[in-house]
Residue frames relative to the residue before (quaternion, step in Angstrom):
aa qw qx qy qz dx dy dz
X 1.0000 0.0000 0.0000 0.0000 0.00 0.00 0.00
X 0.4540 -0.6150 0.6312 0.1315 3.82 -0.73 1.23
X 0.6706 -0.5978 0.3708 0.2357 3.45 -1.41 1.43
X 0.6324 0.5470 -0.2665 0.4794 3.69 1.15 -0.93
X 0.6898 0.2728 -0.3252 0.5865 3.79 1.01 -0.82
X 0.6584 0.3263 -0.5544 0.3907 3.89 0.26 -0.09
X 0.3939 0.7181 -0.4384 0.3702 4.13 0.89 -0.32
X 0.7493 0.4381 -0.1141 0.4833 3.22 1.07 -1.23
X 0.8004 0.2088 -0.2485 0.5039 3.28 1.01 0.24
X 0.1569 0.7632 -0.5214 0.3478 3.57 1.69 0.88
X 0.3264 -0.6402 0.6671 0.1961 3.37 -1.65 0.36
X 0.2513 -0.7467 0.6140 0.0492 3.81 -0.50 0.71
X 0.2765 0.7433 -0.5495 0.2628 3.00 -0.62 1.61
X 0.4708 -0.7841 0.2067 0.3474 3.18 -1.39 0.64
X 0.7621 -0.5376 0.0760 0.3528 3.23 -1.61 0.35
X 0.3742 -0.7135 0.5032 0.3126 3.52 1.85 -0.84
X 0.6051 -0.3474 0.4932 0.5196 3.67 -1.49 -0.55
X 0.3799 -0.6784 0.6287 -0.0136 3.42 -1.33 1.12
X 0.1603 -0.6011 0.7764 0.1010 3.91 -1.00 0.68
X 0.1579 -0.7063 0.6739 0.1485 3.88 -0.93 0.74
X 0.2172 0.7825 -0.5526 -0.1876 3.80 -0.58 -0.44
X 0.3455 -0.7758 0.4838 0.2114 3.30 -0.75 0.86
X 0.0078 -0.6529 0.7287 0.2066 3.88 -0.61 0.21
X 0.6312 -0.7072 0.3179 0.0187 2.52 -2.26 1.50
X 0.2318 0.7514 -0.4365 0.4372 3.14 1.88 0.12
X 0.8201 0.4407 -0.2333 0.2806 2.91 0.45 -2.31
X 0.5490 0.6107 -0.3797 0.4261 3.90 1.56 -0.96
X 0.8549 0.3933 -0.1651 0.2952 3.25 0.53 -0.99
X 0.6093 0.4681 -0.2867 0.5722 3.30 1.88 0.30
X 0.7462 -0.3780 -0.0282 0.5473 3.37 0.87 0.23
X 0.4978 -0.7906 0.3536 -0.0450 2.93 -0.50 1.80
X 0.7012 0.3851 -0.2573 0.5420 3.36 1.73 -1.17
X 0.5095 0.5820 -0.4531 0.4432 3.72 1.08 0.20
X 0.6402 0.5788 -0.2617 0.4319 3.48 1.11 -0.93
X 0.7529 0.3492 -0.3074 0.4656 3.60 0.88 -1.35
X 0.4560 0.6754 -0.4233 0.3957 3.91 1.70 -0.24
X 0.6830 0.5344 -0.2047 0.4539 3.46 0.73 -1.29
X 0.5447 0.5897 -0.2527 0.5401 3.68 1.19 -1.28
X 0.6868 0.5952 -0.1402 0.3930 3.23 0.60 -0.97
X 0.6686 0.4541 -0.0899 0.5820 3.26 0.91 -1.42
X 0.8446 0.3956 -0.1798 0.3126 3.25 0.60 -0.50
X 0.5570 0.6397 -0.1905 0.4943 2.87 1.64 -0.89
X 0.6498 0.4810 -0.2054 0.5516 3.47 1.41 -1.36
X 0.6904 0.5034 -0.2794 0.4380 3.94 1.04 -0.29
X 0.7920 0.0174 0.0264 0.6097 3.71 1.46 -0.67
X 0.5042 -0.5572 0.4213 0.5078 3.36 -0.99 0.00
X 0.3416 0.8018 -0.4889 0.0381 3.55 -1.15 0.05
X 0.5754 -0.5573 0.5760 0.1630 3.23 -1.36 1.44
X 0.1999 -0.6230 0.7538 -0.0616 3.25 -1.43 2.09
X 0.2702 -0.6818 0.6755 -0.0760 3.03 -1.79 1.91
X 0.0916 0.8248 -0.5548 -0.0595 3.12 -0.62 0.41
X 0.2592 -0.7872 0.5378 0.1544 3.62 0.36 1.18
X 0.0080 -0.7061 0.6310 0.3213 3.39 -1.86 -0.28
X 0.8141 -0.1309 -0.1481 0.5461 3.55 0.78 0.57
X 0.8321 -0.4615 0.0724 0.2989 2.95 -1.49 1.29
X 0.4734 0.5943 -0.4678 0.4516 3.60 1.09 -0.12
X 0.6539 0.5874 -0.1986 0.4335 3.32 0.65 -1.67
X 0.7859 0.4098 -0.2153 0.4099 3.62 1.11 -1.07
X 0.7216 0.3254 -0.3351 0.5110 3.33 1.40 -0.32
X 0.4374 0.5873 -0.5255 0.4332 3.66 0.99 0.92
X 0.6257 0.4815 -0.3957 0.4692 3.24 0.91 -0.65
X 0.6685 0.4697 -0.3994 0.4159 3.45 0.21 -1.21
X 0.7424 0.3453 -0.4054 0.4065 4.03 0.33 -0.93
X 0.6236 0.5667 -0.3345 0.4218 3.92 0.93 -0.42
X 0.4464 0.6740 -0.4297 0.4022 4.10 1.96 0.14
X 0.3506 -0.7766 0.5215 0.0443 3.52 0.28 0.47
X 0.7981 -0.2641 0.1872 0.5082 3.62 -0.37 -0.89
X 0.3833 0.7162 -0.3398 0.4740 3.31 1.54 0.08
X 0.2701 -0.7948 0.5210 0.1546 3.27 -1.00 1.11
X 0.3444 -0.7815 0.4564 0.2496 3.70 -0.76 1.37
X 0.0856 -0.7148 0.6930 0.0390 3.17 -1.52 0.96
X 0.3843 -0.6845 0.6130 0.0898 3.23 -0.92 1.46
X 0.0771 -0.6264 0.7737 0.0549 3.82 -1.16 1.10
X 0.5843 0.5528 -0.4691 0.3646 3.70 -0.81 0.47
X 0.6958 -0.3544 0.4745 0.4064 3.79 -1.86 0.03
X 0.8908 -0.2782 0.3195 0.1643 2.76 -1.95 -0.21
X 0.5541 0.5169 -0.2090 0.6181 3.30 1.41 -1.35
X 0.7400 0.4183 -0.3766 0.3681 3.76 0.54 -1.04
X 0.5332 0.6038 -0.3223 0.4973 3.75 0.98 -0.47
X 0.7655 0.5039 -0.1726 0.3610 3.33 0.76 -1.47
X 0.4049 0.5191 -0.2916 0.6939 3.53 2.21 -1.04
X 0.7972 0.4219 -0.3587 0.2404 3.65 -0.37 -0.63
X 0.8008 0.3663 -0.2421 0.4074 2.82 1.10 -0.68
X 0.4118 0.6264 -0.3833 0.5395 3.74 1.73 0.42
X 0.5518 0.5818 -0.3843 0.4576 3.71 1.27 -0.64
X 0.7575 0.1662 -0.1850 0.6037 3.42 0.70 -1.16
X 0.4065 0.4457 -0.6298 0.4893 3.63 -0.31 0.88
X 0.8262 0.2183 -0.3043 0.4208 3.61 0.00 -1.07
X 0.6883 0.4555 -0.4249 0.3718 3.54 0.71 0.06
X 0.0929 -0.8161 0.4479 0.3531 3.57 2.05 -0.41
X 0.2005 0.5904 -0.6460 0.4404 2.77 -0.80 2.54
X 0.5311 0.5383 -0.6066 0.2451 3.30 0.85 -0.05
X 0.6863 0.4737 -0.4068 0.3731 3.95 0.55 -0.02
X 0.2800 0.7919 -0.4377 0.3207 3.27 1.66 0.39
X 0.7109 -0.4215 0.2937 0.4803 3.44 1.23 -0.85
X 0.7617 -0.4442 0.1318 0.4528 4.05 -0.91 0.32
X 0.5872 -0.5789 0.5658 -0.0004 2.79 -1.47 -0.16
X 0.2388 0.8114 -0.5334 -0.0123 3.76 0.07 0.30
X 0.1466 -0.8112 0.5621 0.0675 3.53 -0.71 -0.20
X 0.4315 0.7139 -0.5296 -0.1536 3.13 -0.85 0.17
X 0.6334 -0.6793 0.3378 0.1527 3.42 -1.16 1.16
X 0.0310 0.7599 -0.6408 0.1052 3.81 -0.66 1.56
X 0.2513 0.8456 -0.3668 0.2955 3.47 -0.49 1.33
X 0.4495 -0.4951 0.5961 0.4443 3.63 -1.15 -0.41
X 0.7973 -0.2692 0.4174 0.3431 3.39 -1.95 0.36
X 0.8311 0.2548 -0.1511 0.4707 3.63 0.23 -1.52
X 0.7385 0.3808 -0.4065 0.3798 3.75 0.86 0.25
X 0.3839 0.7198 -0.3489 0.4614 3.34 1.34 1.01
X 0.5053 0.7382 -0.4242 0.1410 3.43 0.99 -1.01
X 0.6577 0.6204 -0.1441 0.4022 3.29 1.07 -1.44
X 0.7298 0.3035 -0.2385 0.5643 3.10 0.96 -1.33
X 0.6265 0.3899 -0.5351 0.4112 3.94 0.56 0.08
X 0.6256 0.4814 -0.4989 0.3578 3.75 0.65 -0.69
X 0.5079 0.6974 -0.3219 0.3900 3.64 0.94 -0.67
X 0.4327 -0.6999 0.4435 0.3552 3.40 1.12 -1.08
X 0.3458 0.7861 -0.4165 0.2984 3.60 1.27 -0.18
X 0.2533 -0.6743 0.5796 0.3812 3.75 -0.52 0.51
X 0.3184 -0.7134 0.5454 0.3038 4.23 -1.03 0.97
X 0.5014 0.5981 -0.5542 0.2894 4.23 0.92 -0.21
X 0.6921 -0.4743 0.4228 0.3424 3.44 -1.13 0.18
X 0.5144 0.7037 -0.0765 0.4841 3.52 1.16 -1.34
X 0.1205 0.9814 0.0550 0.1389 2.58 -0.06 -1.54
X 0.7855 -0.1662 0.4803 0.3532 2.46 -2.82 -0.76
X 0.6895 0.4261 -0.3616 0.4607 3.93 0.55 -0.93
X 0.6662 0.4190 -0.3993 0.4703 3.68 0.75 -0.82
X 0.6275 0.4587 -0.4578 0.4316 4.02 0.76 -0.06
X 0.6188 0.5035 -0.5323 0.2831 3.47 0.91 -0.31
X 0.7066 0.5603 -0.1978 0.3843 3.44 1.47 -0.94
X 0.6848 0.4694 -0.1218 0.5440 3.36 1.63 -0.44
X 0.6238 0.6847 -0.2890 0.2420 3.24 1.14 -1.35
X 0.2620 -0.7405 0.5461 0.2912 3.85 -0.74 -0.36
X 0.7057 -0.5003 0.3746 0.3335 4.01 -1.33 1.34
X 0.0318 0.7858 -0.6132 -0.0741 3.35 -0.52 0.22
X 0.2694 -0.6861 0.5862 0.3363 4.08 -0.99 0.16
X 0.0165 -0.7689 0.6391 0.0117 3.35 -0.76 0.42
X 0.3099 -0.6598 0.6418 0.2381 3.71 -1.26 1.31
X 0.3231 -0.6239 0.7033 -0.1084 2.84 -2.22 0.99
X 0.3854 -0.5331 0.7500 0.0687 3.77 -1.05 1.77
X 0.2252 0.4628 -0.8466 0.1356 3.59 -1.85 1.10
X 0.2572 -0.7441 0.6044 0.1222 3.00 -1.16 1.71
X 0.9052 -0.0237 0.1412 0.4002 3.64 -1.48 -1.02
X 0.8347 0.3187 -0.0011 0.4491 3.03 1.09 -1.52
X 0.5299 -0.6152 0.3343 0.4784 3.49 1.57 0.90
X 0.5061 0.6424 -0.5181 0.2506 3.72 0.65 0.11
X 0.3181 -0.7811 0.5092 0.1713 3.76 -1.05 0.42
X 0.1036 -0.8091 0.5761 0.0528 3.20 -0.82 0.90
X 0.3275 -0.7686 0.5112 0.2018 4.19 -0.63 0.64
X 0.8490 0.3336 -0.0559 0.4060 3.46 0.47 -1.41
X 0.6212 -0.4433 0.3120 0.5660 3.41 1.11 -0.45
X 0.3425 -0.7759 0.5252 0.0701 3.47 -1.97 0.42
X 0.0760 -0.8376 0.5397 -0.0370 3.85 0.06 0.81
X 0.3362 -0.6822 0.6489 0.0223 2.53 -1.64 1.53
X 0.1008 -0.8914 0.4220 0.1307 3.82 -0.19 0.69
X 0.5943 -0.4738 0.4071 0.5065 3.61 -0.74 0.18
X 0.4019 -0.5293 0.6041 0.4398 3.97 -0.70 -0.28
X 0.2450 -0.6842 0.6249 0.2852 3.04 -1.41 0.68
X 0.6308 -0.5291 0.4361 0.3634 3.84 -1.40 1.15
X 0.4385 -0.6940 0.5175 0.2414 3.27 -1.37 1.08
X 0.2736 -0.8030 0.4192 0.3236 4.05 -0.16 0.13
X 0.8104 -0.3953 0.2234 0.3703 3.08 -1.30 1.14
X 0.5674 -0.5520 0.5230 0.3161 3.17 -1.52 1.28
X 0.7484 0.2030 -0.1796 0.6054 4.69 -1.09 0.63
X 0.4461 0.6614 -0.5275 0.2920 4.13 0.78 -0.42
X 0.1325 0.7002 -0.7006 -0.0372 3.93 -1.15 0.33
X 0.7838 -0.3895 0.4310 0.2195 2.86 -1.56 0.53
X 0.1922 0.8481 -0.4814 -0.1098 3.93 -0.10 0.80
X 0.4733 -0.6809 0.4096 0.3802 3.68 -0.20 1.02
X 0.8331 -0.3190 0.3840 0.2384 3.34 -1.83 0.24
X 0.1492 0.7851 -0.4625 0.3839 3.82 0.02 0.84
X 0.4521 -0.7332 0.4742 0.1821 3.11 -1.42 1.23
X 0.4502 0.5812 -0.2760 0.6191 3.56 1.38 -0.65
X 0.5763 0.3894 -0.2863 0.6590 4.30 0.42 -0.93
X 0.8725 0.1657 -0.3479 0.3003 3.45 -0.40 -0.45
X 0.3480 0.7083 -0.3800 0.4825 3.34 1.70 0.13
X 0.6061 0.4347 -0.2568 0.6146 4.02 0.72 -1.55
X 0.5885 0.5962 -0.4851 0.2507 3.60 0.23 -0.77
X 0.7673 0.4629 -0.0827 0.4361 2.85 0.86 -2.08
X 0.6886 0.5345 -0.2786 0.4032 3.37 0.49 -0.43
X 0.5666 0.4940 -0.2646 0.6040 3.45 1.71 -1.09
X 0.7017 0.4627 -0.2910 0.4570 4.11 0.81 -0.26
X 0.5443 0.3633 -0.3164 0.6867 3.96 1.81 -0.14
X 0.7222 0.4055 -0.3669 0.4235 3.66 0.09 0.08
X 0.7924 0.0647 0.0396 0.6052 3.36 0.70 -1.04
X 0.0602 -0.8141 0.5774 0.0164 3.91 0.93 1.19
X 0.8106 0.3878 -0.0760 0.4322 4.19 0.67 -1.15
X 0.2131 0.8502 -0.3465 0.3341 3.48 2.02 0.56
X 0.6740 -0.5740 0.3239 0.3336 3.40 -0.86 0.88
X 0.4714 0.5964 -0.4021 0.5102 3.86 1.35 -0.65
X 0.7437 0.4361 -0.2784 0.4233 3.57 0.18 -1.13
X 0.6868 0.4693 -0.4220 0.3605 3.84 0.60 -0.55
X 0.8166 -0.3430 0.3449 0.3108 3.49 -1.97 0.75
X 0.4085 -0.5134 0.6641 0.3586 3.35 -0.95 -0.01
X 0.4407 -0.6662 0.5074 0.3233 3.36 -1.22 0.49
X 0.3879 -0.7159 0.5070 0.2830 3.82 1.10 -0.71
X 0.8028 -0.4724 0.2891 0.2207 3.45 -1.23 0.31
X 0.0099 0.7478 -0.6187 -0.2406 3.95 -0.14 0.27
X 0.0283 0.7855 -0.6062 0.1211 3.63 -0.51 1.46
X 0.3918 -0.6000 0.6825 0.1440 3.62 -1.00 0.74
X 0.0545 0.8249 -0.5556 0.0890 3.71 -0.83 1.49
X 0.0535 0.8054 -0.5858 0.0729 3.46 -0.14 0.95
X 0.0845 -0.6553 0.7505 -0.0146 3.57 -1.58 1.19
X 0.8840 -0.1209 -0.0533 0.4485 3.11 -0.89 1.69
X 0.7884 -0.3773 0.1006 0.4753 3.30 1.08 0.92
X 0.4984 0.5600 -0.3187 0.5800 3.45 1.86 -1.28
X 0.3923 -0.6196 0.6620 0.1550 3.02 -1.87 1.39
X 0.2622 -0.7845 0.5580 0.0659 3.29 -1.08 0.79
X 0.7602 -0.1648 0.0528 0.6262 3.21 1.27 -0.83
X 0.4479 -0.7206 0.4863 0.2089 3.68 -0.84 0.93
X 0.6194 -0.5336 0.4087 0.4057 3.58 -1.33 -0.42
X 0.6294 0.5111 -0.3605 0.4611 3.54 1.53 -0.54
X 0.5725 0.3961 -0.4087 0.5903 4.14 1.20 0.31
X 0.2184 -0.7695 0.5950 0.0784 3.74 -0.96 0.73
X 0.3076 -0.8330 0.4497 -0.0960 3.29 -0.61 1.21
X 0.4437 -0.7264 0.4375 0.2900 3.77 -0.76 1.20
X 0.7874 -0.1305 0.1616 0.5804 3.04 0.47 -1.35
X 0.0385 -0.7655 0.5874 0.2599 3.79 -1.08 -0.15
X 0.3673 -0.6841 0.6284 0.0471 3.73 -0.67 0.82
X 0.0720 0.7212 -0.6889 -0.0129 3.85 -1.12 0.90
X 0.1882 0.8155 -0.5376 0.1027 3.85 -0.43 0.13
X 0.6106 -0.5774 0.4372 0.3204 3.90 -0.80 1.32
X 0.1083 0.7912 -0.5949 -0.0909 3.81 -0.45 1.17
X 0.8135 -0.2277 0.3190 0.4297 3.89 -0.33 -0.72
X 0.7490 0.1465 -0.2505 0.5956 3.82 -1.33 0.69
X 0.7806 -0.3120 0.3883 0.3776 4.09 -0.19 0.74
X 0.8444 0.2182 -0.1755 0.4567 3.88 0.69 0.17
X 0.5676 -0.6604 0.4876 0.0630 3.30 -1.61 0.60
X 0.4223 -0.7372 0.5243 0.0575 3.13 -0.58 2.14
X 0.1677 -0.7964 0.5777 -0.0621 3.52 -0.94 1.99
X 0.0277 -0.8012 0.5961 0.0435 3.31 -0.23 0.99
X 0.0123 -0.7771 0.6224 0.0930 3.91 -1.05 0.79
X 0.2723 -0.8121 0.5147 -0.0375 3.43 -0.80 0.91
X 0.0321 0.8283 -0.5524 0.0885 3.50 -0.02 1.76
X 0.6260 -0.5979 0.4112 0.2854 3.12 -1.50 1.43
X 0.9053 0.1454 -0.1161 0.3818 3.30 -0.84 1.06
X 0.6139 0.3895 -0.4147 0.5471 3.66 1.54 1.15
X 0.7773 -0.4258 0.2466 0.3922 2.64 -1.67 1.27
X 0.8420 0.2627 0.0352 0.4699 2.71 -0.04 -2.57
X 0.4958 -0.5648 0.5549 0.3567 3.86 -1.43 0.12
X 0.2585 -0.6016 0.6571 0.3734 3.98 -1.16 -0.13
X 0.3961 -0.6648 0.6332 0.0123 3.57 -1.83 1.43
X 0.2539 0.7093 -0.6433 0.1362 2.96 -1.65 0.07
X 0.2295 -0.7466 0.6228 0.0447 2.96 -1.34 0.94
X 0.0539 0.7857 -0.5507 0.2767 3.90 -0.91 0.96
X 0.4496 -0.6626 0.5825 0.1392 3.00 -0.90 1.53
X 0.7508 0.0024 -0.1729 0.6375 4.19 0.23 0.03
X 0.1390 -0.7072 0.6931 -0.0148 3.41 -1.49 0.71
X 0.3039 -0.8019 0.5128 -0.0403 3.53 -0.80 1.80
X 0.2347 0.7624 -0.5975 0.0812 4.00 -0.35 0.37
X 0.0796 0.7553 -0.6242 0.1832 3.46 -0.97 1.49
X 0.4068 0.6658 -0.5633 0.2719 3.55 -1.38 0.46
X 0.6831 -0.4019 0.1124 0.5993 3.62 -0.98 0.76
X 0.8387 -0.0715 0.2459 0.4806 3.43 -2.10 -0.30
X 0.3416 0.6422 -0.6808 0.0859 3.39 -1.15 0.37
X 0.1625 -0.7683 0.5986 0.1581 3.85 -1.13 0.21
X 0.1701 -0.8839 0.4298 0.0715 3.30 -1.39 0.77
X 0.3306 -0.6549 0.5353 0.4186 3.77 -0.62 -0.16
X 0.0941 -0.7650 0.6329 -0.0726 3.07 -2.00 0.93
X 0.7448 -0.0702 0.0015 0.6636 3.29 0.56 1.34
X 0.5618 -0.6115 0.2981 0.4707 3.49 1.57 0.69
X 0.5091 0.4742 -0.5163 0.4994 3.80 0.85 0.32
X 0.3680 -0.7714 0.5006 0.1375 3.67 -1.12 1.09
X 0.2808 -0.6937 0.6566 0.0940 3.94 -0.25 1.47
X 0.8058 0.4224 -0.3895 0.1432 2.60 -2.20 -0.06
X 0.5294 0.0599 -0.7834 -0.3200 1.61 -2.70 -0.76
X 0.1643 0.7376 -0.6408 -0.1353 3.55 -1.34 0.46
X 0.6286 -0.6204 0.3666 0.2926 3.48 -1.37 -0.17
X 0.7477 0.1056 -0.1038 0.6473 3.26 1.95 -0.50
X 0.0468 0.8531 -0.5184 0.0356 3.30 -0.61 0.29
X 0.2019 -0.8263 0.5253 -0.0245 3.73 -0.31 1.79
X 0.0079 -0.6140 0.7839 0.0919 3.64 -1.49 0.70
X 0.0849 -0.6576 0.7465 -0.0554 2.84 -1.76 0.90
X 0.4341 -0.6928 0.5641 0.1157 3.39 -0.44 1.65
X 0.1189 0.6344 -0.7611 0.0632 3.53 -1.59 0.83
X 0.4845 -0.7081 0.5068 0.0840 2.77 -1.29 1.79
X 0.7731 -0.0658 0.1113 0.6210 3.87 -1.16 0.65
X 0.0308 0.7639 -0.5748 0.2918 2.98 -0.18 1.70
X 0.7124 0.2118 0.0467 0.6674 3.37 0.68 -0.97
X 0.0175 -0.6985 0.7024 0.1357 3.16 -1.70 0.16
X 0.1534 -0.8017 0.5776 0.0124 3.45 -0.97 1.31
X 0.1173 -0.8013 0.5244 0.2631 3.68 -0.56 0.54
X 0.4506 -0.7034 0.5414 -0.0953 3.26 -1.29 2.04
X 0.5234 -0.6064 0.4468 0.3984 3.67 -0.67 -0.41
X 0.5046 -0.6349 0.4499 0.3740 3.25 -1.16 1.02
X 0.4801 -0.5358 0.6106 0.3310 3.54 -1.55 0.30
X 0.7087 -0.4799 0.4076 0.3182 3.12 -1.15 -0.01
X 0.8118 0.1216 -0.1089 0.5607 4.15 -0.40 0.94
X 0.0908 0.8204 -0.4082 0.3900 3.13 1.61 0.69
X 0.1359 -0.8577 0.4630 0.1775 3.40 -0.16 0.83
X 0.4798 -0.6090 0.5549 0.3017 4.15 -0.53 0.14
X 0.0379 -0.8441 0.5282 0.0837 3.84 -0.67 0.91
């Protein structure tokens, strides 16, 4: 379910006493977004300012939030730490979520695909305005948690034993051209071959080890399951599927999860859980206050 249809079915409520916690990334990367947000928030509800220095420090605070709702100040990773804390302590149905995002461009992704607003402003005025939302959650083999989706990638080719890097260059782009009229159908020019990966949704094999595979792509879609996408070298169209657990095995391979790169392993389960979490998002429009 896309942020706009789960928006529409958010509960709008207030914010209450507030637990703020800052992660220190977020102080030390821009600081005047942090005391803005602090601000905003602080001037909307009561609420207790954390200020962790390292993750110990941050997941005491969070378990020590009583009835206080937690708001995360910090990137991606902080959201992503926060919300493994209460998985492994099972709390994420303990109650919301807030969040608001302080960062670079590329530690945002998550929290924009998510729908979070990234301004300072804002994200703090959704924590105080915004409306509950359920959101499903991927925990694979190893109890790990994953929000936005997981990817299996091709490997990337290792480069030639003595090979270096040769910079840009008229004389380089000369060899190029000459190495493409002599040898036009040369071993540089061919496909990767792609992965040989055993893929199973809900037990059904999708793809064996004797078909090789670009990429495969799991990520929480709609009705209680998880939208499999498998990508074979050289077809048009990808093969789909939808499945409450999702199986990928075959030699060493590593993956991304929420853009953070795992591995190497040899197997590696998701298992979709519906409205798992609850994050509070902006209200849609005519949203009603409960």
């Amino acid at each position: 379910m896309s942020a706009p249809d789960i928006a529409a079915h958010g509960t709008r409520q207030r914010p209450g006493q507030l637990l703020v916690v800052i992660d220190p990334q977020a102080r030390r990367s821009d600081g005047e977004s942090v005391r803005i947000a602090k601000d905003v928030l602080c001037a909307g509800a009561p609420a207790k300012i954390c200020v962790p220095d390292t993750p110990e420090e941050f997941a005491r605070a969070l378990a020590r939030r009583g009835h206080r709702r937690p708001v995360v100040i910090g990137d991606d990773r902080a959201l992503l730490r926060t919300v493994a804390l209460l998985h492994r302590e099972r709390e994420l149905d303990a109650g919301a979520l807030a969040f608001v995002p302080v960062g670079g461009v590329a530690e945002l992704a998550l929290a924009r695909a998510l729908g979070v607003p990234v301004g300072a402003v804002a994200a703090a005025r959704a924590v105080l305005d915004g409306v509950v939302r359920r959101l499903d959650l991927l925990v694979d083999d190893s109890d790990g948690v994953v929000l936005g989706g997981a990817r299996v990638p091709a490997p990337v080719p290792e480069p030639a034993a003595g090979a270096r890097p040769i910079g840009p260059s008229v004389w380089g782009a000369c060899r190029s051209l000459v190495r493409g009229l002599v040898h036009p159908t040369g071993p540089a020019d061919a496909e990767p071959e792609g992965h040989r990966l055993r893929v199973e949704a809900d037990g059904e094999l999708l793809n064996d080890l004797d078909r090789p595979v670009e990429r495969v792509t799991v990520r929480p879609g709609a009705d209680g399951r998880a939208d499999v996408v498998i990508r074979l070298p050289g077809a048009e169209e990808p093969l789909r599927a939808r499945a409450g657990s999702v199986t990928v095995s075959g030699a060493d391979f590593h993956y991304t999860a929420d853009n953070r790169v795992a591995g190497p392993v040899r197997t590696r389960t998701w298992a979709l859980r519906p409205q798992a979490w609850s994050l509070v998002l902006p209200a849609a429009r005519g949203t009603q206050r409960t």
